[in-house]
C-alpha positions in Angstrom: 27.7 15.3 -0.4 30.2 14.2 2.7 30.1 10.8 3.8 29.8 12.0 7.4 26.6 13.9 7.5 24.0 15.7 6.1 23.5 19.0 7.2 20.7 20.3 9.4 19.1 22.2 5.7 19.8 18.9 3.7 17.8 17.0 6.1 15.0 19.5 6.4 14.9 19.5 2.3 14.2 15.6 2.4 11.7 15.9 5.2 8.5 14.9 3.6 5.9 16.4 5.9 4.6 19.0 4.5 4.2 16.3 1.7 2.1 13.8 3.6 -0.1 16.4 5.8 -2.1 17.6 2.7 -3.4 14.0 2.3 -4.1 13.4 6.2 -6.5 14.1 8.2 -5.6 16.7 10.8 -5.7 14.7 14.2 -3.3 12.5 11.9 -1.5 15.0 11.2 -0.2 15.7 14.9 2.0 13.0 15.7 3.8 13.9 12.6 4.2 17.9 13.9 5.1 16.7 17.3 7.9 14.3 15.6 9.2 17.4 13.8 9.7 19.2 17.8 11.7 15.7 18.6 13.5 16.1 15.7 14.9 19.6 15.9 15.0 19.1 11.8 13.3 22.6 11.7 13.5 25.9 14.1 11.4 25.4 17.4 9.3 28.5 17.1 8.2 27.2 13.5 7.3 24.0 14.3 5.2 25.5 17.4 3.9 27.8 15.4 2.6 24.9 12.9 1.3 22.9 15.8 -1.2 25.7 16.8 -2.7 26.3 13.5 -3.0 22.5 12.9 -4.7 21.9 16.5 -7.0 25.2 16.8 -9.2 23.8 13.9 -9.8 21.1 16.3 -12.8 21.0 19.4 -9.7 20.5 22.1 -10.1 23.3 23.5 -7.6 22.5 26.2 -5.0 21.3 24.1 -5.2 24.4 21.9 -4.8 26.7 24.7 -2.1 24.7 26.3 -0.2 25.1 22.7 -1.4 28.9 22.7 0.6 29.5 25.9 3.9 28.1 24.5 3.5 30.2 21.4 3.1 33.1 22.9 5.8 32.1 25.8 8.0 31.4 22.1 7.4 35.0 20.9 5.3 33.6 18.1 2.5 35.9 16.8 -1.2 34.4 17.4 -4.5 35.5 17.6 -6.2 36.2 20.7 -8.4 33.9 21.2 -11.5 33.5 24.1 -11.0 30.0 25.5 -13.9 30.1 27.7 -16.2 30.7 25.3 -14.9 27.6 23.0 -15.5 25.7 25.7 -19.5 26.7 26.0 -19.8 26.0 22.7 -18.1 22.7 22.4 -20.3 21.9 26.0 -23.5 23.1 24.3 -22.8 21.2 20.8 -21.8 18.0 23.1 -24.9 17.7 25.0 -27.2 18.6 21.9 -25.5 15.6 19.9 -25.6 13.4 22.5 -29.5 13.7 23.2 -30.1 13.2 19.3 -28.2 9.7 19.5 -29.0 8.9 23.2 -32.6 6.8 21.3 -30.2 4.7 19.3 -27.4 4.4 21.8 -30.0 2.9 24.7 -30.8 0.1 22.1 -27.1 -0.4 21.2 -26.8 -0.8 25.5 -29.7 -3.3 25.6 -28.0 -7.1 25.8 -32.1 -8.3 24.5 -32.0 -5.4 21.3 -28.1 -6.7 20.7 -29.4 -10.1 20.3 -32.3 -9.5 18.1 -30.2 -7.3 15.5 -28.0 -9.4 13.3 -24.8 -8.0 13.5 -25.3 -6.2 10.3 -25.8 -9.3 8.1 -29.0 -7.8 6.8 -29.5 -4.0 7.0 -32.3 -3.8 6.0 -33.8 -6.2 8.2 -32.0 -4.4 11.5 -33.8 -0.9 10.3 -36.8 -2.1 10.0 -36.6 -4.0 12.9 -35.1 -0.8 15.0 -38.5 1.2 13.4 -41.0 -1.3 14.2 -39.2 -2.4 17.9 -37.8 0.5 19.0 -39.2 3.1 17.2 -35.8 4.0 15.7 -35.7 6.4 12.5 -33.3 6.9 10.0 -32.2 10.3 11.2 -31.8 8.8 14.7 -29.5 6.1 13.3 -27.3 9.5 11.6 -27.3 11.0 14.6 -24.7 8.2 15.9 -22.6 9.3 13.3 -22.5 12.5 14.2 -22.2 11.9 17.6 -19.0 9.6 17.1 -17.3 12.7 14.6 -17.9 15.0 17.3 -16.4 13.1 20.0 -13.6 12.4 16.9 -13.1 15.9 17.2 -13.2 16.3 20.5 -10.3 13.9 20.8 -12.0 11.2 22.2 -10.6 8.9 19.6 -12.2 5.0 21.3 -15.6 6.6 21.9 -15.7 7.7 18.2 -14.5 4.3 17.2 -16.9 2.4 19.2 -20.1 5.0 17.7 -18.7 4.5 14.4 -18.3 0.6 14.3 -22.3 0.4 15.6 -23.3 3.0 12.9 -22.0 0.9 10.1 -24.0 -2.4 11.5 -27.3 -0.1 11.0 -26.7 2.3 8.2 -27.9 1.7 4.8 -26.4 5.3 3.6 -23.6 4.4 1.5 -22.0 8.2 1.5 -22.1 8.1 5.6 -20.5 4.6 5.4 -17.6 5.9 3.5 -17.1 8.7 5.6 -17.2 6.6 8.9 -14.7 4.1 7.6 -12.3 6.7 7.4 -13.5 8.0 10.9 -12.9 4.8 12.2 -9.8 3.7 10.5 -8.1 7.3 11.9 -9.4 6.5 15.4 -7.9 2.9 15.3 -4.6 4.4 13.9 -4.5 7.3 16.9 -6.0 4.6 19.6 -3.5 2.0 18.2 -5.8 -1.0 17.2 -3.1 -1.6 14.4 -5.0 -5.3 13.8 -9.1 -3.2 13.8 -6.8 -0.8 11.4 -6.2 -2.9 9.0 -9.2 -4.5 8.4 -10.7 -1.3 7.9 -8.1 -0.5 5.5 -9.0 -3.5 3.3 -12.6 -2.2 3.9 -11.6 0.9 2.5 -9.7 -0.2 -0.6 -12.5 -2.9 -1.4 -15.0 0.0 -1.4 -12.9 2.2 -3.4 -11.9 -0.6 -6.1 -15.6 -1.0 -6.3 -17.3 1.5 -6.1 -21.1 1.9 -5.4 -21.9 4.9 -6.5 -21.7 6.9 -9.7 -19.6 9.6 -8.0 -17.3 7.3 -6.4 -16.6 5.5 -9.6 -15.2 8.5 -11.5 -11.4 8.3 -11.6 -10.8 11.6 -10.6 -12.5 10.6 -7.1 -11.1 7.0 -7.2 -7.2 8.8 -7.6 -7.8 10.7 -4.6 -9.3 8.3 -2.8 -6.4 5.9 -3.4 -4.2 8.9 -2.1 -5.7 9.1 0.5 -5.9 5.6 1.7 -1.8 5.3 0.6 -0.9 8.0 3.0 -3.4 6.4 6.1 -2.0 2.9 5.7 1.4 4.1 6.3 0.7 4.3 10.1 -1.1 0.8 10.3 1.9 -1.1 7.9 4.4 0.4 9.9 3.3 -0.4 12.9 2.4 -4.3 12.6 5.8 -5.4 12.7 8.7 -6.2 10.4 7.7 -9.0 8.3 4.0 -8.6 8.1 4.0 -4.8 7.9 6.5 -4.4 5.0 5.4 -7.1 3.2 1.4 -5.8 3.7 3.0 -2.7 2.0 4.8 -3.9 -0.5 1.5 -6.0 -2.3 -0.7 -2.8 -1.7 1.5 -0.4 -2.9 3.0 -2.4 -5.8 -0.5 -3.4 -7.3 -0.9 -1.9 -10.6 -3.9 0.4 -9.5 -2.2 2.2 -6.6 1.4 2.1 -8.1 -0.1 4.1 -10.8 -1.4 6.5 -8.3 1.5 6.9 -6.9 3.4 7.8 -9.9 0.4 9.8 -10.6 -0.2 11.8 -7.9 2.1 11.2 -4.6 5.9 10.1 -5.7 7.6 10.6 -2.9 5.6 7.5 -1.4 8.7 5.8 -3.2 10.9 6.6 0.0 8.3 3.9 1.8 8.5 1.6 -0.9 12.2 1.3 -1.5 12.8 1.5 2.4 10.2 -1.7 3.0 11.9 -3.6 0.2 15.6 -3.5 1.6 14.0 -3.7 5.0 12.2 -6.8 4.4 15.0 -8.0 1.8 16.4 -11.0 4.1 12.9 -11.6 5.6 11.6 -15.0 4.7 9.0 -15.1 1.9 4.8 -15.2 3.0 3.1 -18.3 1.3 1.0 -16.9 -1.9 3.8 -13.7 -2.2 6.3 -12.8 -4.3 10.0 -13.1 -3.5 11.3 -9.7 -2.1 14.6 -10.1 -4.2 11.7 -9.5 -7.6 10.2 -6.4 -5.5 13.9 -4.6 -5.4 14.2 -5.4 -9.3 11.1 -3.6 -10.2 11.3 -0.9 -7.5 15.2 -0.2 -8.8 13.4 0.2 -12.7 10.4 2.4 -11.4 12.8 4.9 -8.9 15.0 4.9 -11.8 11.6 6.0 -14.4 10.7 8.5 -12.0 13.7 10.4 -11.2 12.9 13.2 -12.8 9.4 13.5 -10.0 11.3 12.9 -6.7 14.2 11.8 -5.8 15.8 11.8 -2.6 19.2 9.6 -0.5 16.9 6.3 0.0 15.5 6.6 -3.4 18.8 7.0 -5.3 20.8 4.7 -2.8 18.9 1.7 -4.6 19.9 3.1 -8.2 23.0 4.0 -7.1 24.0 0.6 -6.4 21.5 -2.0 -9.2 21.7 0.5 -12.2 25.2 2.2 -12.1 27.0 -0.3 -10.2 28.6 2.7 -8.1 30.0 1.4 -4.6 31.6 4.8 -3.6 28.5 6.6 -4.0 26.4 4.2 -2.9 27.9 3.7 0.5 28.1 7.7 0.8 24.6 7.6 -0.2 23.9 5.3 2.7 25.4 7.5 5.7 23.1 10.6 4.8 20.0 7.8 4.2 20.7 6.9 7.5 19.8 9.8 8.4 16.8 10.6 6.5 15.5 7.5 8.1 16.2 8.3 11.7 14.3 11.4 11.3 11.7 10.0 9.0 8.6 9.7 11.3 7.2 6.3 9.9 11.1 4.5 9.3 12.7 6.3 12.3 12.0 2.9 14.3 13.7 0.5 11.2 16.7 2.6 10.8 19.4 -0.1 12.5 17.1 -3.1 10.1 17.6 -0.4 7.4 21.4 -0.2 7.3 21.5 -4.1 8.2 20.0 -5.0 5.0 21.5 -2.0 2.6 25.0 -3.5 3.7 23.4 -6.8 2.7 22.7 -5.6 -0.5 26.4 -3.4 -0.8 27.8 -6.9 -0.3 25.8 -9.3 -2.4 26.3 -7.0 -5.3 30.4 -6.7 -4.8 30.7 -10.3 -4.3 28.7 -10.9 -8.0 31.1 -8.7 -9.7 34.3 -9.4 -8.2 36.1 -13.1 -7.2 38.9 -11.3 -4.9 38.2 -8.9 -2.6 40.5 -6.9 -0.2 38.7 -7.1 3.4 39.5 -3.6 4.4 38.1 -2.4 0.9 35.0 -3.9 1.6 34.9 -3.0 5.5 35.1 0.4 4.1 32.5 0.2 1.6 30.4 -1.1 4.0 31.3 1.8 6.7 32.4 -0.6 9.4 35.9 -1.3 10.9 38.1 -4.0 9.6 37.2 -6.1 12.7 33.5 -5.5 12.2 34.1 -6.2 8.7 35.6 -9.2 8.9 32.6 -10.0 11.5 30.3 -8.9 8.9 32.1 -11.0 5.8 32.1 -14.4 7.9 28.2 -13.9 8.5 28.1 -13.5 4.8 29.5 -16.2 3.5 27.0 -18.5 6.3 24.1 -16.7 4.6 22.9 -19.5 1.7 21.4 -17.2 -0.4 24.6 -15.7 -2.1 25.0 -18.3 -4.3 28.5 -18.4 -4.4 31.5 -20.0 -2.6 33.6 -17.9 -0.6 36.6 -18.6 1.2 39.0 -16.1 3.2 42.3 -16.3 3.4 43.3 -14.7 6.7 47.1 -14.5 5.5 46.6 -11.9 2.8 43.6 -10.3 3.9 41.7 -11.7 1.2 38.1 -13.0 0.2 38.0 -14.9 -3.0 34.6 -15.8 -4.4 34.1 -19.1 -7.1 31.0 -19.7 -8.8 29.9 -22.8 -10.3 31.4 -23.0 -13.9 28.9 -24.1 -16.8 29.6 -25.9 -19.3 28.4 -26.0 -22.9 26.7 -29.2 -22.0 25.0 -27.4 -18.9 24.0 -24.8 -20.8 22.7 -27.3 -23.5 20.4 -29.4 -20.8 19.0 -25.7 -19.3 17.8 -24.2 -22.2 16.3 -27.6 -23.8 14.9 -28.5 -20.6 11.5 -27.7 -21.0 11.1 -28.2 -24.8 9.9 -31.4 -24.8 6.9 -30.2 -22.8 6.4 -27.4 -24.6 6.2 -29.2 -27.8 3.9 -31.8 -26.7 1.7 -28.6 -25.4 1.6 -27.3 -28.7 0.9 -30.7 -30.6 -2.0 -31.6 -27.9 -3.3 -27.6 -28.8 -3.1 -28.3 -32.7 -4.9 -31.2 -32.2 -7.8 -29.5 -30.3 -8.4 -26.7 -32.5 -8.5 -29.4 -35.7 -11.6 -31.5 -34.0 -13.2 -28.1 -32.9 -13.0 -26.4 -36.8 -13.8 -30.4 -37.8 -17.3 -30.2 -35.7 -18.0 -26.6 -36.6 -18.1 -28.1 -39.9 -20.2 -30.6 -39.4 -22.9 -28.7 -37.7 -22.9 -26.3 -40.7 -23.1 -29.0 -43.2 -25.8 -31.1 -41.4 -27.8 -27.2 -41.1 -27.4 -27.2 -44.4 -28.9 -30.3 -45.3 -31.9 -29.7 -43.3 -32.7 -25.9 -44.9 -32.6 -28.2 -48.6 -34.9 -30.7 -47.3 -37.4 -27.7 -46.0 -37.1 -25.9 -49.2 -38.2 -29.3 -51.3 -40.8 -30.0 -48.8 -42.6 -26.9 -49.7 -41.6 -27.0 -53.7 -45.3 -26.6 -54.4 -45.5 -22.8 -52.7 -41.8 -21.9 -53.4 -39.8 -24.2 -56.1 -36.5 -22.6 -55.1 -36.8 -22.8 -51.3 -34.2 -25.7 -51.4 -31.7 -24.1 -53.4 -32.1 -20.7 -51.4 -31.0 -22.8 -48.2 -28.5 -25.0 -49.6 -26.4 -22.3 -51.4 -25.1 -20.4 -48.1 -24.5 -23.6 -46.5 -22.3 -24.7 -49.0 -20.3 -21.5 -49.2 -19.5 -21.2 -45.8 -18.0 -24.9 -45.8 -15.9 -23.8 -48.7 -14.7 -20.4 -47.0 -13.9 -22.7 -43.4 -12.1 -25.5 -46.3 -10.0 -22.8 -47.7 
């Protein structure tokens, strides 16, 4: 593939949309059609085309019709379809949901009824106190959830978020609360409450790591589930910011339950993964964490297992560059990732942090294997000038965490890298360092399994003792009692002995 750019059907072949919409919910799935118009990835009439089908299962009437005109305006073939009478029905199914949950929604109103309730501390202490107060049923409290998926539907993404938080403070139901989580996490995510958005994703995956139900425990479910939730988080981690968002993805996706669901069932989530690790690479490490440099190890092992399920330029940059040690490919790789990522809808905004840190990597890797290095060699590796690259190599050489020294001599056009020589001694004193310890660890463990065996043995041979003295206590009924007891005792101290 060039170094200077992908074509228009290369980049549409690495698109993963029609990937991720499967697993969305489809008022999620909008902003990632309308990114494919911005793109221009795909031909316009298509990508209309794909926005009315994915909107007119939706109550926006308006929006539909609004989409309806330009695909018809586009030549594209649709349906005629009777707007007005959408509209009646939507009104009519409105108002008939809304007088259902308007008994509930006068309580949630009420300042004095807030005050009694407890917030949802103890369920079953607000129902019972929303029956006996306020007259307030069960089906009443549904209705709220209802109401707050219609206006979902509707488009009204804050109103659905604000029925569906007060639904979960009453409901006992555990199959509504599931379902209104993941109402209210997608209304966060489209309203852009990125900090309410996460909490409910550590809601959800709390709920699906432990289930409460018998159908929710079976693996089947709990795989899709965890699909589900993999493909959701991606808007909330990408949106909280740099540090906090690639490193939130990194421990989610990386824990063993969801990274085998992504090998499982959704590999081309490893595009997200590899991209947060280099993006996050120089980032400094969160307390409790681990080091980012360990999350490109094992992510350059796992894209390098699962090849053979998806691979695409982000993917194979990373194994182009820790596995086969391939600098020309690698930094061809890296133009046409660039690219990917710029039309990627969830990495488009990290593509400049992207490259930053790939370079990073390009460089910290050439400067381990080599101890002279021609500037314009690397400048070209790197795709930058010589006078960029010589920019670049100087903020190298300030960055700590190479490991090396480095020193360039302007004359010759020349980098030369020296690493701290060990000696035999060194090497001596770092692998005997800790042997000491260890072998005191292993004397004190020694010594504690000897006393425990030692009083195991003592409180079988005192339980033998007592047995002989019950059996010649009642010699008169039965004469053998003592030797009945003592025998096993005995044995067992023998078997323990030996």
């Amino acid at each position: 593939m060039s170094a200077d750019a992908a074509t228009q059907a290369d980049l549409a072949k690495y698109d993963l949309t029609q990937k991720l919409i499967p697993q969305l919910d489809r008022h999620l799935a909008i902003p990632l059609i309308d990114h494919l118009s911005e793109t221009k990835v795909f031909p316009a009439a298509q990508v209309t085309k794909a926005q009315y089908d994915l909107v007119k299962g939706t109550n926006m009437v308006d929006y539909v019709e609004q989409l309806y005109e330009q695909a018809k305006a586009e030549g594209v073939a649709v349906e005629q379809t009777d707007f007005q009478k959408l509209r009646d029905e939507a009104t009519a199914r409105y108002k008939s949901l809304q007088d259902a949950a308007q008994p509930i929604m006068k309580v949630i109103e009420d300042p004095e009824a807030v005050a009694k309730l407890k917030g949802g501390m103890d369920k079953e202490k607000n129902v019972e106190l929303l029956r006996t107060d306020y007259n307030i049923s069960l089906e009443q409290i549904n209705a709220l959830y209802h109401f707050g998926q219609y206006q979902y539907s509707l488009g009204a993404y804050g109103d659905a978020a604000n029925f569906l938080y007060h639904f979960l403070i009453f409901s006992p139901t555990q199959e509504l609360n599931i379902s209104a989580h993941w109402g209210k996490l997608a209304s966060n995510i489209l309203t852009g409450e990125w900090e309410a958005a996460l909490v409910e994703v550590k809601d959800l995956r709390d709920l699906i790591d432990n289930p409460q139900t018998a159908a929710q425990a079976k693996p089947l479910n709990q795989l899709q589930a965890r699909t589900w939730l993999l493909h959701w988080s991606l808007f909330v981690f990408f949106n909280l910011g740099d540090a906090q968002g690639c490193q939130g993805l990194l421990d989610m996706f990386l824990s063993p339950a969801y990274l085998n669901t992504i090998q499982t069932s959704c590999p081309h989530l490893l595009r997200y993964l590899v991209a947060a690790a280099i993006i996050s690479r120089r980032a400094p490490k969160p307390a409790g964490s681990r080091s980012n440099r360990d999350h490109v190890k094992d992510l350059t092992r796992i894209v390098q297992m699962e090849e053979y399920q998806y691979s695409d330029p982000v993917t194979a940059f990373l194994k182009d560059l820790f596995c086969d040690f391939d600098f020309e490919r690698a930094q061809q790789r890296l133009a046409v990732a660039e690219q990917v990522v710029q039309k990627d809808f969830f990495l488009s905004g990290f593509a400049a942090d992207f490259v930053e840190n790939a370079r990073w990597l390009i460089s910290e890797i050439f400067c381990r294997i080599h101890q002279r290095i021609d500037i314009s060699d690397l400048s070209k590796t790197l795709n930058l000038s010589y006078e960029e690259g010589e920019k670049w190599i100087v903020n190298l050489i300030r960055d700590s965490r190479m490991g090396v020294d480095a020193k360039i001599d302007l004359k010759s056009n020349m980098l030369y890298i020296s690493r701290p020589q060990s000696t035999p001694t060194t090497t001596l004193i770092e692998a005997t360092r800790g042997l000491a310890f260890r072998s005191q660890a292993v004397q004190v463990a020694m010594q504690n399994t000897a006393e425990q065996r030692s009083g195991e043995r003592g409180g079988r041979g005192q339980g033998g003792e007592r047995r002989g003295r019950g059996g010649r206590t009642g010699g008169q009924t039965r004469p053998n009692a003592g030797q009945q007891g003592a025998a096993p005792a005995t044995q067992t101290e023998g078997d323990v002995a030996a």
